[in-house]
PyMOL commands that place a pseudoatom at each C-alpha (Angstrom):
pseudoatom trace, name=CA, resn=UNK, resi=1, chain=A, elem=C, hetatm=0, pos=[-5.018, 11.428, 11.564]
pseudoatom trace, name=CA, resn=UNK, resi=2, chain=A, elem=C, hetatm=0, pos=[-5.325, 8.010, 13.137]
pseudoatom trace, name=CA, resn=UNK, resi=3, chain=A, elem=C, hetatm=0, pos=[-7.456, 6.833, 11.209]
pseudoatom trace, name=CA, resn=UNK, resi=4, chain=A, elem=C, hetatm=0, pos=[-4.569, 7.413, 8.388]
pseudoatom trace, name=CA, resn=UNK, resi=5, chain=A, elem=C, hetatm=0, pos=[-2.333, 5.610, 10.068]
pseudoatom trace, name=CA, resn=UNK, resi=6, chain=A, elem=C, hetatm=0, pos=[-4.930, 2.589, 10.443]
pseudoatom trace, name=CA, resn=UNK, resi=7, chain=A, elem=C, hetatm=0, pos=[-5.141, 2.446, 6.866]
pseudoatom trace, name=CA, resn=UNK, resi=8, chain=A, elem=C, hetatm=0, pos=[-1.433, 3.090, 5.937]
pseudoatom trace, name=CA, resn=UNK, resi=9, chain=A, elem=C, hetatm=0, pos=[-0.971, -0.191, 8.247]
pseudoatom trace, name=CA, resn=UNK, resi=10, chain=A, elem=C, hetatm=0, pos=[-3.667, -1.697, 6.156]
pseudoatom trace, name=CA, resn=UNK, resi=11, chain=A, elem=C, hetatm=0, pos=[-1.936, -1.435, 3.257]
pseudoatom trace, name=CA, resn=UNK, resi=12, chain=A, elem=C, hetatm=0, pos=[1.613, -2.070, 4.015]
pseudoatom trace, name=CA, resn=UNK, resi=13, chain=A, elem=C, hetatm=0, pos=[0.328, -5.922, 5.515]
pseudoatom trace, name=CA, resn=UNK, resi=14, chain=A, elem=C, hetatm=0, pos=[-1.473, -6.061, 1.974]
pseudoatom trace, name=CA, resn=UNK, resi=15, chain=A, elem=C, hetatm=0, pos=[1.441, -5.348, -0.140]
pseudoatom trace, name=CA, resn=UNK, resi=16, chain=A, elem=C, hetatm=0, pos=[3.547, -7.793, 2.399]
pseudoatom trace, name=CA, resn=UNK, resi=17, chain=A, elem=C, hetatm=0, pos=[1.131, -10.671, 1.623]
pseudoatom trace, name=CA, resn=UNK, resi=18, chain=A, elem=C, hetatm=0, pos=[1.122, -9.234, -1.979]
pseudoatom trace, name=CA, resn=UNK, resi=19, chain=A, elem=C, hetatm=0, pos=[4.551, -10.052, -2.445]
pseudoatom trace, name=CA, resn=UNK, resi=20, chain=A, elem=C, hetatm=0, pos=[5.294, -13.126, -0.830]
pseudoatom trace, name=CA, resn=UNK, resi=21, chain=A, elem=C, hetatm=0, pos=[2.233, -14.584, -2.889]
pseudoatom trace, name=CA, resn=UNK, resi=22, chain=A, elem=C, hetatm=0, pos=[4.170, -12.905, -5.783]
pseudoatom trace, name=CA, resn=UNK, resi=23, chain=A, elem=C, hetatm=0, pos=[7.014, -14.944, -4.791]
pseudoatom trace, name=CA, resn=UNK, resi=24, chain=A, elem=C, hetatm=0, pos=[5.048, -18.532, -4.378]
pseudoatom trace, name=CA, resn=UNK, resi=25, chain=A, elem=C, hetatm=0, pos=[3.011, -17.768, -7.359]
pseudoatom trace, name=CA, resn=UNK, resi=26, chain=A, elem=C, hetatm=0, pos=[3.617, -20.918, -9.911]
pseudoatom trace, name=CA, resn=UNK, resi=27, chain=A, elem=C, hetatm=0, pos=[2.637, -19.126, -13.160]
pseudoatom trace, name=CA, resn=UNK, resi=28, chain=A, elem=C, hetatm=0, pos=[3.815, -16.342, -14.721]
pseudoatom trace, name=CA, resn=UNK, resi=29, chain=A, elem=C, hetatm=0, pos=[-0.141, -15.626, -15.175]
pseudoatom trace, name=CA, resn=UNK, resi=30, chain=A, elem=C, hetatm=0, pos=[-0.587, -15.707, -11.662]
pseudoatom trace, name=CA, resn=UNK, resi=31, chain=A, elem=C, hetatm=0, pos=[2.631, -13.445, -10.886]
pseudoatom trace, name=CA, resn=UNK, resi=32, chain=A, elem=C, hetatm=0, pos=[1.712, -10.567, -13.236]
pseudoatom trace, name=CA, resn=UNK, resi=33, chain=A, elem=C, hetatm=0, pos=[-1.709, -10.418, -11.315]
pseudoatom trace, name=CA, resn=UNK, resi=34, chain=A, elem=C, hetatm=0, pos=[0.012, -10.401, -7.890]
pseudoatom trace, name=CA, resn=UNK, resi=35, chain=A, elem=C, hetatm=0, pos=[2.470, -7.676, -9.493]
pseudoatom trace, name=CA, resn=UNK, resi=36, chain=A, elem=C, hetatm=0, pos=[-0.414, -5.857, -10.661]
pseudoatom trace, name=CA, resn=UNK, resi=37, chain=A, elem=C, hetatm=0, pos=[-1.999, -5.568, -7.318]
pseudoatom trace, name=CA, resn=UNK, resi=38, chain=A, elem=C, hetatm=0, pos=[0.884, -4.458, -5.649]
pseudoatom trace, name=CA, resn=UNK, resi=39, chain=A, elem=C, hetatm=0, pos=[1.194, -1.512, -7.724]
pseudoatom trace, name=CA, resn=UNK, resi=40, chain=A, elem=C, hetatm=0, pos=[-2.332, -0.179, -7.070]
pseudoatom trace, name=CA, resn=UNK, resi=41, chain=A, elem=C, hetatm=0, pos=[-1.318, -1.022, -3.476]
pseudoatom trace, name=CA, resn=UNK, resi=42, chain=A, elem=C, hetatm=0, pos=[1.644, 0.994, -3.746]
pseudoatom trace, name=CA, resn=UNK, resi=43, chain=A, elem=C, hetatm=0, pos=[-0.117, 3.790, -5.331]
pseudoatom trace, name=CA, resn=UNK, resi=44, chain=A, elem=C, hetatm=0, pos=[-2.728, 3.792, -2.649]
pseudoatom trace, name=CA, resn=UNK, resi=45, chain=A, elem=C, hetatm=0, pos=[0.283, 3.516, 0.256]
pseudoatom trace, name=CA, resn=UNK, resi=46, chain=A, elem=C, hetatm=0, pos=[1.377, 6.960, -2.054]
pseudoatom trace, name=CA, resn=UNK, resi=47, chain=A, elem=C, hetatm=0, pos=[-1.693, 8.869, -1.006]
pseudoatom trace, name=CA, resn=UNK, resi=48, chain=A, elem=C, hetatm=0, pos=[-2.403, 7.848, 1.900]
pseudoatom trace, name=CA, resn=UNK, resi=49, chain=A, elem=C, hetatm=0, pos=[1.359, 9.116, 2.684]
pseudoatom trace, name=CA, resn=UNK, resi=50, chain=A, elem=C, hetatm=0, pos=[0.379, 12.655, 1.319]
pseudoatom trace, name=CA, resn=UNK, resi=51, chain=A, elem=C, hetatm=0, pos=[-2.874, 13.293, 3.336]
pseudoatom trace, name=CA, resn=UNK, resi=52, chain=A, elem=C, hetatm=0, pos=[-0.559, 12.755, 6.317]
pseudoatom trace, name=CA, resn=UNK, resi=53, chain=A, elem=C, hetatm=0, pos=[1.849, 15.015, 5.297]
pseudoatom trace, name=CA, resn=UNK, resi=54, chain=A, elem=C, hetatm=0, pos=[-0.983, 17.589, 4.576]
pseudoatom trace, name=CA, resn=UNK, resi=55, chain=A, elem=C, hetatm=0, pos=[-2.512, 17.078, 7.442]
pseudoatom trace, name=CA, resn=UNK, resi=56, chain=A, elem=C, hetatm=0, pos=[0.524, 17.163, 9.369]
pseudoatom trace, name=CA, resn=UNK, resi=57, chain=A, elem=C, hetatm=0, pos=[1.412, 20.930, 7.513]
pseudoatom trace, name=CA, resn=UNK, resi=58, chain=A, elem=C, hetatm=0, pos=[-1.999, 22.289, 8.675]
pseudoatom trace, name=CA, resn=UNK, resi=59, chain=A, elem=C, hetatm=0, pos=[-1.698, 21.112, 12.266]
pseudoatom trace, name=CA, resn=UNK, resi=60, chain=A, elem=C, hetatm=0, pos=[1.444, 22.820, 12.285]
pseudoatom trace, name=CA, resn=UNK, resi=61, chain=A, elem=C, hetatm=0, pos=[0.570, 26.154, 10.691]
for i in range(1, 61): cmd.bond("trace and resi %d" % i, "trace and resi %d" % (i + 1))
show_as sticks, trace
zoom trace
């Protein structure tokens, strides 16, 4: 499970630069992209969030 938490770390510092790039971005172009990103980022914070909680219900069973 460690190794979850290593990655859930990952990702929330990646979706932290993600948005303050999102912030400094100086085209609406550039913005969308950064927007884009975090959403896959988001999505892959969402997962990573479920194996825990899966593997957290089998180590308790």
């Amino acid at each position: 499970m460690s190794s979850l938490w290593d990655e859930l770390i990952h990702e929330l510092g990646t979706v932290r630069a993600l948005s303050a790039a999102a912030l400094e971005a100086r085209t609406e172009t550039s913005r969308v992209a950064l927007i884009t990103l975090l959403d896959a980022e988001t999505a892959e914070i969402a997962a990573i969030l479920d194996r825990i909680l899966r593997e957290a219900e089998t180590s308790a069973a």
